[in-house]
N, C-alpha and C positions, 0 to 999 in steps of 0.2 A: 622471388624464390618460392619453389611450392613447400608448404611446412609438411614434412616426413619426417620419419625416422625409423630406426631402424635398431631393434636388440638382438642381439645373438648370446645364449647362455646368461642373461641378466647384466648385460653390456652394452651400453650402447655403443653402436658400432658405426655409425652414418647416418647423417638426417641432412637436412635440404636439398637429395637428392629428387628427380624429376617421377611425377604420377606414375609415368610411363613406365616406370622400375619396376612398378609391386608388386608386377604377376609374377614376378621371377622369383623375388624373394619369400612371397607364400605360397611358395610350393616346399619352401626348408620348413618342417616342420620345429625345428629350433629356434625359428628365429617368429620373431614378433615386429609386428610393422604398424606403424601408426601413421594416415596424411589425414589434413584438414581440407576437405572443400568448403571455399565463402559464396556463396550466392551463385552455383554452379547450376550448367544449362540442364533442359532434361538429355541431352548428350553427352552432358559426361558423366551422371548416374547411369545410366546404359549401359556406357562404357567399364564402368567400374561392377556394376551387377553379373557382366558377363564374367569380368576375371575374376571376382569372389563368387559367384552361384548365391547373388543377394534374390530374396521371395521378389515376383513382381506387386506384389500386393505392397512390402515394406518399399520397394522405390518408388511406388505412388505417392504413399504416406509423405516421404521426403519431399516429392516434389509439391504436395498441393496444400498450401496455408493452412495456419491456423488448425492446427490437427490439437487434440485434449492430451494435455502428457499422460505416457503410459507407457507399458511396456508389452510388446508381443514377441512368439517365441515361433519359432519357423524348423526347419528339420536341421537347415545349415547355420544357420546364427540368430542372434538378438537384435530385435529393433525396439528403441527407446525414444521418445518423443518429450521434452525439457523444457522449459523455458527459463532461460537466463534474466536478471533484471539487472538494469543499468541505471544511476538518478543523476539525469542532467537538466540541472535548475529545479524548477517544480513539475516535470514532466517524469514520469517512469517510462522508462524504454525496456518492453519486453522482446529477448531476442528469442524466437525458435531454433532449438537444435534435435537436428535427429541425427540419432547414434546408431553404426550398427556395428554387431559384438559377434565375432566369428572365433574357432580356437586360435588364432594366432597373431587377428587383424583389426582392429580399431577405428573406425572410419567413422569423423566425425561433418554433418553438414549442416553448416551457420547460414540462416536466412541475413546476416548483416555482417557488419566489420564490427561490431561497438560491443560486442563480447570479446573481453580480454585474452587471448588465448595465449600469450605470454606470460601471464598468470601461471597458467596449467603447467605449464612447462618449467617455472619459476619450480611449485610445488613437484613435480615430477623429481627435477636435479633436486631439490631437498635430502631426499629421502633415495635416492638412487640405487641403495642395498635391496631396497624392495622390488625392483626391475627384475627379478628373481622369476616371481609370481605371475609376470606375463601379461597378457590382456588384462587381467581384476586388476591386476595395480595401477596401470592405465587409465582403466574407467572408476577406480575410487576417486584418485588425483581431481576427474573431471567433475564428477558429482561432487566434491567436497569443496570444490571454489565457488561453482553456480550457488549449492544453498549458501554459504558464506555470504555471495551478493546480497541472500535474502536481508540479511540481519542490517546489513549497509543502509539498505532501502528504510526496512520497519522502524531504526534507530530516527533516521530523517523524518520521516509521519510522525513518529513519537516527540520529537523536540516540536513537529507545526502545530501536536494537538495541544502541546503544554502550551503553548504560544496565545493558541485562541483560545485556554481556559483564563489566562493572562489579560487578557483584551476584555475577555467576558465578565472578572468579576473585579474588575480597575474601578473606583470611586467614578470616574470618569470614562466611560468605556469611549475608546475609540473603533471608529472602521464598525461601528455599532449595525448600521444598515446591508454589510460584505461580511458578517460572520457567520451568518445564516449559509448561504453561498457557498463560502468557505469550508464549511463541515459537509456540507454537501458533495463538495468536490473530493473532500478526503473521504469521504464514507463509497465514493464510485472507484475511486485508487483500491479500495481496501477490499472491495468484491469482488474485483478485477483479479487483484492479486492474489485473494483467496484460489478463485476459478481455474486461475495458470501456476501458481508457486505451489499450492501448499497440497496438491496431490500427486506430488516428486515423493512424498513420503509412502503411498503404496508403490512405487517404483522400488523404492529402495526396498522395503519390505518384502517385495517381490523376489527380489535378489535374495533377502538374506536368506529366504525359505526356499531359495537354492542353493545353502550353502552345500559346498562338498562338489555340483555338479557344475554352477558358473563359479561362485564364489571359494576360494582352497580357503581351509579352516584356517590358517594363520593371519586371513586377510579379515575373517568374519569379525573379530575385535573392530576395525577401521570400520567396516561398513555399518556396524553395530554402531559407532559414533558419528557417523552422517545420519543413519538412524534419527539418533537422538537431537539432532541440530531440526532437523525438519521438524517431528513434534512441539519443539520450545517455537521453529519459525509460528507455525500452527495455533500456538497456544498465544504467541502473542501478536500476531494477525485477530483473535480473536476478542482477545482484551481491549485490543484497539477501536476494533468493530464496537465494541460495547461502552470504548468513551465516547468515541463521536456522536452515537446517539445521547449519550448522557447532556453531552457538551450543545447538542442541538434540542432534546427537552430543556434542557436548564437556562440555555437565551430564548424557546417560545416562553415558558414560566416567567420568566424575568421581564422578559412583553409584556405577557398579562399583568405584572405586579405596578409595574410603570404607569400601565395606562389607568388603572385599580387609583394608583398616586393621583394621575391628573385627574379624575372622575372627581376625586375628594377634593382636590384645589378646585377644581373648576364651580361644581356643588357649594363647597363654600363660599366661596365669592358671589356666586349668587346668592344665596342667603344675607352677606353682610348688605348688596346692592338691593335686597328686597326691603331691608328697614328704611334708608330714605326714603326707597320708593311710596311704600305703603305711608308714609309720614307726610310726606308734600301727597299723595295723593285725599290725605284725610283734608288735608290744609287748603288743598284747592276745591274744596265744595264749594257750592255758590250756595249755603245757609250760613247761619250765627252759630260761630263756635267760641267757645271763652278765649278771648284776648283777641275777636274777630274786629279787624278794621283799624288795629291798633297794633304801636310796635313790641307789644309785649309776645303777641300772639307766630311774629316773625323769634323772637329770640327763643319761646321756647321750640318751637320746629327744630329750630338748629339745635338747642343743644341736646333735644331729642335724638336729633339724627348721628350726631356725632357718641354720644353716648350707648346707643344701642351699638353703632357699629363697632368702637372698640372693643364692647363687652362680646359680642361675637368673635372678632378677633382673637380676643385673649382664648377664651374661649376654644375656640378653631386651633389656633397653634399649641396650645395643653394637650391636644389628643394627636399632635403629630398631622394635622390635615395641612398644615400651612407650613 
């Protein structure tokens, strides 16, 4: 079933009727129509640009990857470029969507199925008095679930990064050699999603400094608070950025302090192994030393050796090197 729909005077009136409907119904300038294309050919953006008079510049945009979010303004409508996120397992799934925003018509197209667009719709019936307002009610609805996604994602980075500050200052660290790694991979998630999520907030900004001509003043409060969601996305996209470097100086530092430890065990132990040494080396000369040839001369060796070495010992472990 193709996802439409369809308002008349702030009603909805019909939805999962067929694509093929919509030129009819936007030609009523009362009525407001909304369909979803999911991974649609460049055939049927064509088809759809001819019955809305979409820019051929904006049907490019839709059709060809990876385009930077943003928002252009054309004589006949709006085109908006978004990215959705999605977290399944330890992978982020960014979905592209390009919007175009006409007076009456709504036309949204998802590069994938894995953005929830039942969601929208969920939030849409919510608040269904607002169906009023027309297109802007529409497209708040739609902006106002995508950055929501945001906060889903940053909340999950945020429990991985507590995870591996966990791991990092354990008496015992484990996964000691994968934590380095690990922040690594979080720190490429986190510039990723800077690059695609968090400049939906000049989109919206865009808007709002249309209020009056896209956006009707009554809507401007709503869009004023996705506003605000994008800034805090932003703000703690940023903070995050600024642990995981914390969290990857503070396991190099903690490197360096470790190996600083074994330097001093390893240092000392050769010192305590340099008294016998130096002891049986005086003791093996081939001249006459007090007690030479005799067992006097073997018992003090020994308890030379053992006595210097303890007192190093002691020693050694008083200052923490042992």
């Amino acid at each position: 079933m193709d996802r439409t729909r369809l308002y008349r005077n702030g009603v909805l009136e019909a939805e999962g009727f067929p694509i093929d409907d919509v030129s009819e119904y936007v030609k009523d300038r009362s009525a407001v129509v909304w369909f979803d294309l999911c991974s649609p050919t460049p055939a049927d953006l064509a088809k759809i640009s001819e019955e809305l008079g979409l820019h051929p510049l904006a049907v490019e945009d839709a059709i060809q990857p990876r385009q930077r979010p943003k928002l252009d303004t054309y004589d006949s409508h709006l085109f908006i470029s978004v990215y959705a996120t999605k977290l399944v397992g330890h992978r982020i799934d960014f979905i592209e969507m390009s919007i175009f925003v006409t007076k009456n018509a709504l036309v949204t197209v998802r590069e994938s199925p894995l953005f929830d667009i039942d969601e929208v719709i969920r939030r849409w019936d919510a608040s269904s008095e607002m169906a009023r307002y027309g297109v802007a009610y529409l497209l708040h609805g739609l902006l106002d679930t995508v950055v929501d996604g945001y906060f889903d994602v940053l909340q999950a980075m945020d429990d991985r990064i507590e995870e591996l500050e966990d791991d990092l200052f354990q008496d015992n660290p484990r996964d000691t050699p994968h934590i380095q790694r690990r922040t690594f991979e979080l720190h490429k998630k986190l510039v990723r999603f800077r690059r695609l999520a968090v400049p939906v907030r000049e989109v919206v900004g865009s808007l709002l400094r249309r209020s009056g001509e896209v956006v009707s003043p009554p809507l401007t409060p709503y869009y004023q608070d996705v506003y605000d969601h994008t800034l805090r996305a932003a703000e703690w996209a940023d903070s995050l950025q600024e642990l995981t470097a914390s969290v990857r100086e503070a396991h190099i530092n903690q490197q360096g302090f470790r190996l600083n430890d074994i330097m001093k065990r390893i240092t000392s132990w050769a010192a305590i192994i340099a008294v016998p040494t130096m002891i049986t080396g005086f003791y093996g000369q081939n001249v006459p030393y007090p007690g030479y040839n005799h067992p006097l001369g073997f018992w003090t060796s020994t308890i030379a050796i053992v006595v210097g070495t303890v007192l190093l010992y002691r020693a050694f472990q008083k200052r923490g090197w042992l």
